[in-house]
C-alpha positions in Angstrom: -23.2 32.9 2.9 -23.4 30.2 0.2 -23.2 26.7 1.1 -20.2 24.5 0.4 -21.8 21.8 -1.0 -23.0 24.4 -3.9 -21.7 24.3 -7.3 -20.1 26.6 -8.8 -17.5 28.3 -7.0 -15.5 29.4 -9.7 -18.1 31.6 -11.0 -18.6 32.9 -7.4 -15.4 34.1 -6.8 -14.1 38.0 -7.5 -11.5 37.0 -9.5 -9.9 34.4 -11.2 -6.8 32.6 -9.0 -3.6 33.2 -9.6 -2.0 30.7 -8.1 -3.3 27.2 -7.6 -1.9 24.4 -5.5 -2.7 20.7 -5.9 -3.2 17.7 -3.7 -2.4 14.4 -5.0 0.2 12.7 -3.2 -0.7 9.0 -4.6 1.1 6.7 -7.2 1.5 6.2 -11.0 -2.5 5.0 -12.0 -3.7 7.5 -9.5 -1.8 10.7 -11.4 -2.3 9.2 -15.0 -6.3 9.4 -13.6 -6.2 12.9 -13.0 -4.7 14.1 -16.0 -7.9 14.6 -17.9 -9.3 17.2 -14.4 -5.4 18.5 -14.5 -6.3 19.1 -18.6 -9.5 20.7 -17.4 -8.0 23.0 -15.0 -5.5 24.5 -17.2 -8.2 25.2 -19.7 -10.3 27.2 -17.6 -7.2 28.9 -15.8 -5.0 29.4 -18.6 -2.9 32.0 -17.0 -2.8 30.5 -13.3 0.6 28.7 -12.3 -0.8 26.0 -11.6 1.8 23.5 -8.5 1.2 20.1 -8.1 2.1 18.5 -4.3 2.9 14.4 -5.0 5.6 11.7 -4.3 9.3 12.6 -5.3 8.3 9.4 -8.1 6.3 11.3 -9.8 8.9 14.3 -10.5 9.0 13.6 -13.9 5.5 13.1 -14.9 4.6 16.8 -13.5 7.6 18.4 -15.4 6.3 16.8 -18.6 2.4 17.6 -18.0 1.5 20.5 -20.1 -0.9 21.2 -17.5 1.4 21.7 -14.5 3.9 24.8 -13.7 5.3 23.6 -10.6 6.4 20.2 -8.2 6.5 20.4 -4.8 7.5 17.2 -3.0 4.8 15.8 -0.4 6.3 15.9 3.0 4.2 13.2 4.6 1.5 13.6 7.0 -0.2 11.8 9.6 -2.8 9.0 8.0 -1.7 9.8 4.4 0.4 6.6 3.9 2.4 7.2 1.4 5.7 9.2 1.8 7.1 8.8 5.6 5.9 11.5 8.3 8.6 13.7 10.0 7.0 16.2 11.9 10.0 18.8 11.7 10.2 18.9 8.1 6.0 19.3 7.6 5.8 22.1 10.0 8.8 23.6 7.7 7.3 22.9 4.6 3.4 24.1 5.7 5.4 27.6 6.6 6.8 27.5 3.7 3.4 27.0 1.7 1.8 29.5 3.4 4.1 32.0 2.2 3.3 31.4 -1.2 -0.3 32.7 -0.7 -1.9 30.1 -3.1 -5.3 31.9 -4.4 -6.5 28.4 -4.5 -6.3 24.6 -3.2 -7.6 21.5 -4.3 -7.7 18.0 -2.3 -7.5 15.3 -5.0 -6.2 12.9 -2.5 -9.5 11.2 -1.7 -12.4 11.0 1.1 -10.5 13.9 2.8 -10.3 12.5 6.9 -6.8 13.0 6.3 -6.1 14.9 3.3 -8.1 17.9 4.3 -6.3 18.7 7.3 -3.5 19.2 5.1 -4.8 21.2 2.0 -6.3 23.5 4.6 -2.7 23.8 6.0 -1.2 25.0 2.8 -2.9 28.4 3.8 -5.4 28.9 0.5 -7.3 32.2 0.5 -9.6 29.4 -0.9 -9.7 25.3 -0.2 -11.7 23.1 -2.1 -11.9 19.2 -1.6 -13.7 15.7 -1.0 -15.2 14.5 1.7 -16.9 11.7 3.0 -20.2 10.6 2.1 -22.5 12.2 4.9 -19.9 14.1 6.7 -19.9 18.1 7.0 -17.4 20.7 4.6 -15.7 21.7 7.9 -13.5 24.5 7.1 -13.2 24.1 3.2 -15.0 26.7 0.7 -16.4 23.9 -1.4 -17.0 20.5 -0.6 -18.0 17.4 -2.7 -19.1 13.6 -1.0 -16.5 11.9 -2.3 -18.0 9.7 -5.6 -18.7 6.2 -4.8 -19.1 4.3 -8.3 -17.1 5.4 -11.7 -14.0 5.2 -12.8 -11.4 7.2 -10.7 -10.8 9.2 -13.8 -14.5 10.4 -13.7 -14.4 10.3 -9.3 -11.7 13.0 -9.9 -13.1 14.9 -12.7 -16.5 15.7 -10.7 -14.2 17.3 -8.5 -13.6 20.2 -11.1 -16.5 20.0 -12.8 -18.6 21.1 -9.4 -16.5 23.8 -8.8 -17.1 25.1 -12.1 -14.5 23.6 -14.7 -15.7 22.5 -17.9 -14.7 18.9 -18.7 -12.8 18.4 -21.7 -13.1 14.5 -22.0 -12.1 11.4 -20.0 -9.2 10.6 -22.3 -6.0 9.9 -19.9 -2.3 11.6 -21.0 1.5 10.5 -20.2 3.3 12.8 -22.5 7.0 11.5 -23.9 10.1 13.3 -24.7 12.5 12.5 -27.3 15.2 11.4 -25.3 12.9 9.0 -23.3 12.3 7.3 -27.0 15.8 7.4 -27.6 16.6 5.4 -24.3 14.3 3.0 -24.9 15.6 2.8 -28.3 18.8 2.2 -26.8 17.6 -0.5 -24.3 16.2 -2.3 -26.8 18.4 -2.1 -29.4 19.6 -6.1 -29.2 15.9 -7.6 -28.8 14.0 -9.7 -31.5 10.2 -8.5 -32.3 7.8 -8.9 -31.1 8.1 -7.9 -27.5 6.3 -9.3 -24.7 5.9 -7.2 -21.6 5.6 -8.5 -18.3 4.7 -6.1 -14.8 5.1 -9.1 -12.3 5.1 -6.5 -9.4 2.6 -4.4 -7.4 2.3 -2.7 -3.9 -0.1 -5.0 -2.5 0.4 -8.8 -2.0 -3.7 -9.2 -3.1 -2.4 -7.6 -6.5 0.3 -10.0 -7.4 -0.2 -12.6 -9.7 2.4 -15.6 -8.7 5.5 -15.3 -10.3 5.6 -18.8 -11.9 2.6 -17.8 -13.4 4.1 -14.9 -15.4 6.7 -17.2 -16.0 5.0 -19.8 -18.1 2.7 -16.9 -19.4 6.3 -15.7 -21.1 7.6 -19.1 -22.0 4.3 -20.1 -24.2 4.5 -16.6 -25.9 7.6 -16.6 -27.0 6.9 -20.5 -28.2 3.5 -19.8 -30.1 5.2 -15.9 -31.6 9.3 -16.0 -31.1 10.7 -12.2 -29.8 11.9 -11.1 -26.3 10.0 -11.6 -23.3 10.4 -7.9 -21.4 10.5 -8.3 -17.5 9.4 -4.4 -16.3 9.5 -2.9 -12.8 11.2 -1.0 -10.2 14.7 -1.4 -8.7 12.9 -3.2 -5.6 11.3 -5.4 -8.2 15.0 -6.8 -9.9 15.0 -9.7 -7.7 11.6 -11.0 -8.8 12.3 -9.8 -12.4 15.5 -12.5 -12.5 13.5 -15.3 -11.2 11.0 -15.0 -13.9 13.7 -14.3 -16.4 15.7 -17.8 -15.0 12.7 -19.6 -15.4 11.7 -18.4 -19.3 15.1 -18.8 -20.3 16.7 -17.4 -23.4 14.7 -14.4 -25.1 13.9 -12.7 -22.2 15.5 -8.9 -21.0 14.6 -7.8 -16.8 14.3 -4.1 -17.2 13.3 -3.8 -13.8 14.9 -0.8 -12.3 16.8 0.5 -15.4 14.5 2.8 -16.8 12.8 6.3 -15.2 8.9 6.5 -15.0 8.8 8.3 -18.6 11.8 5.6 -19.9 9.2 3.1 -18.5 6.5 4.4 -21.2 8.7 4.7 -23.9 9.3 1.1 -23.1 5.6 0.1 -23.1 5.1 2.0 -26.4 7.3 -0.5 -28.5 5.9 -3.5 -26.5 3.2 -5.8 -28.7 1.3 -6.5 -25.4 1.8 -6.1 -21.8 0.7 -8.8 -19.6 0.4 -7.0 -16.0 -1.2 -7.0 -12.5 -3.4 -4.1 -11.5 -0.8 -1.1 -11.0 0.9 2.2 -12.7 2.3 0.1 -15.8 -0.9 -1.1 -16.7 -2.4 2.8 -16.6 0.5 3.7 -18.8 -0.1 0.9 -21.2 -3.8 2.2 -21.3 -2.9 5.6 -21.9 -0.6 5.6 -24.9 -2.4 2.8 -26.4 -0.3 -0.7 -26.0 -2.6 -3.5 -25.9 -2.8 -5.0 -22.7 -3.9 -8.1 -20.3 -4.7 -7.3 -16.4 -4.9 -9.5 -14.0 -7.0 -8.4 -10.9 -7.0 -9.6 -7.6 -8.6 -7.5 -4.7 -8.5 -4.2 -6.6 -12.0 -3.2 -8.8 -12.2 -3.0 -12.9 -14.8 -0.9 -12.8 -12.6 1.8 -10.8 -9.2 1.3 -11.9 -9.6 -0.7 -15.3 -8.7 -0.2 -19.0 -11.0 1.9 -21.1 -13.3 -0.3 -23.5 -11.4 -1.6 -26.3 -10.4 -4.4 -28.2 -6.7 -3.4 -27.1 -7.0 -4.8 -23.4 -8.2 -7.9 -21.8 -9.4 -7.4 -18.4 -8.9 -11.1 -16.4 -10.7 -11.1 -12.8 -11.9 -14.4 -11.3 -15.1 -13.6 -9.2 -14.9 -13.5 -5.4 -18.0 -11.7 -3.4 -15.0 -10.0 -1.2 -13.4 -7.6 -4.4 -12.5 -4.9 -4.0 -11.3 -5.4 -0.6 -8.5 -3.5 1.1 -6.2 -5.8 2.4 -2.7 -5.4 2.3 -2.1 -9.6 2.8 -5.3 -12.0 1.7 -7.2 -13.7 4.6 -8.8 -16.2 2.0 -5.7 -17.4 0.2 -5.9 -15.0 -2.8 -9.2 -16.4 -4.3 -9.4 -13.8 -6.6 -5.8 -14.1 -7.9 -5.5 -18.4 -7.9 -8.8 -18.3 -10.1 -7.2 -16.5 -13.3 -5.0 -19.3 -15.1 -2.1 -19.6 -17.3 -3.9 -20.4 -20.0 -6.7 -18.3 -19.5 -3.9 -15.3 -20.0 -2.1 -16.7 -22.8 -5.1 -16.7 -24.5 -6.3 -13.2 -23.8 -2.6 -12.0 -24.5 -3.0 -14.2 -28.0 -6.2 -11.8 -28.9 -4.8 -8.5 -28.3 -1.3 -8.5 -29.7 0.1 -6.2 -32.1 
């Protein structure tokens, strides 16, 4: 019997699957970070239906991924934080996934303590997923110690590459439709050029740059270039979006919560930079090529930043603590109070467009 932790099972396997079933039930950055193993996969399995399993958000990117067939919302599950657990509705959804007899399943999710519970659930013929560094495969087919160092585009990649899946580059997607340009058109349609995005949100407290920050970032912009200061965000984000957009004054247009996810990159496509914490915007702003400046606070560049280019400006104030996991900053946000105003202004002033 071959071992888990050997490469290759692809080539190993009497046929080629069918049906494949994916695991990434994360956020914006963390699908845009797949895309180049999703662009992989459908390479190497060009007639397998290939069903992604991630938050109801992300609905829209997987029916515009030329690499997907399927979504399937997550249900929740213990210790996988991000979509609320109901244990009626998972044991109705694993049934259900077990009826589909998927010829294969991937864990995308991460170190696999909780993840692989789940994936193994889903009822595979054959499960294939991370673990943690020095623990065993446990039930799965094929195992990999979850990567350490990289980007998380190249953590997720060696994921299909050890199975078997030629890579076919790191370069990350977010595909567009016409009527997403044409809304965004149509948001924009009263703003003066140039446009000056600002993402004042993100998940984590240790990821947000303080609002009056942003703020004065917008009013010397507009100052030193003229245009429309763009406030971005969710609908949870509207209230921080009109403070900022008080305090900048004229020029300035809070989007936050009036746009879809692919609305949101159409958006970021007409922008001349986007000034942003450390979150999905940032990742889309990477991805189709809008120059950017990131503030980081406890997350890690080296993981979740920009690729190089002269396009983005990467701003992170050294603390010996990054990246750190905290939710709320013991410390008083070292990393975050380091990066200034001007600092950004300045960065912003080098990349625009």
């Amino acid at each position: 019997m071959t071992d888990a932790f050997t490469p290759g099972l692809l080539y190993r396997l009497p046929q080629k699957p069918r049906k494949v079933a994916l695991l990434r039930a994360s956020r914006i950055g963390d699908f845009i970070c797949t895309t180049p193993a999703l662009r992989a996969l459908r390479v190497a399995l060009p007639g397998a239906e290939i069903t992604m399993i991630t938050l109801p958000l992300l609905r829209d990117l997987v029916a515009r991924s030329p690499h997907l067939d399927r979504f399937i919302a997550f249900p929740g599950f213990p210790g996988i934080a991000e979509q609320f657990f109901d244990a009626y509705q998972a044991v109705q959804f694993l049934q259900k996934m077990q009826s589909e007899q998927f010829d294969l399943a991937l864990q995308m999710q991460g170190s696999g303590v909780y993840s692989n519970p789940f994936t193994l659930l889903l009822g595979a013929r054959v499960t294939v997923g991370f673990v943690r560094q020095g623990d065993p495969p446990g039930r799965l087919d094929a195992a990999l110690p979850f990567p350490q160092k990289g980007h998380e585009t190249q953590r997720i990649l060696a994921l299909t590459t050890f199975i078997g899946v030629p890579p076919q580059g790191e370069q990350m997607e977010f595909p567009l439709w016409s009527e997403d340009h044409a809304m965004a058109e149509n948001l924009l349609k009263d703003t003066k050029r140039p446009l000056i995005g600002l993402h004042t949100s993100a998940r984590d407290v240790t990821r947000r740059w303080p609002l009056d920050h942003f703020a004065a970032v917008g009013k010397e912009l507009l100052h030193r270039y003229g245009g429309t200061a763009v406030i971005l965000g969710e609908l949870d984000d509207r209230p921080a979006g009109d403070i900022v957009a008080r305090e900048v004054g004229e020029h300035c247009l809070n989007l936050a919560g009036k746009t879809s996810l692919a609305q949101l990159g159409a958006v970021i496509t007409r922008l001349s930079v986007l000034v942003t914490n450390d979150t999905g915007p940032a990742h889309i702003a990477y991805t189709l090529g809008t120059p950017t400046v990131t503030i980081f606070g406890g997350g890690s560049p080296e993981r979740n930043g920009p690729p190089l280019s002269k396009l983005h400006q990467v701003l992170a104030f050294e603390v010996p603590c990054r990246p750190c996991d905290y939710a709320a900053c013991p410390i008083e946000y070292r990393c975050l109070a380091g990066v200034t105003v001007q600092q950004v202004v300045d960065a912003a002033s080098a990349v625009m467009r």
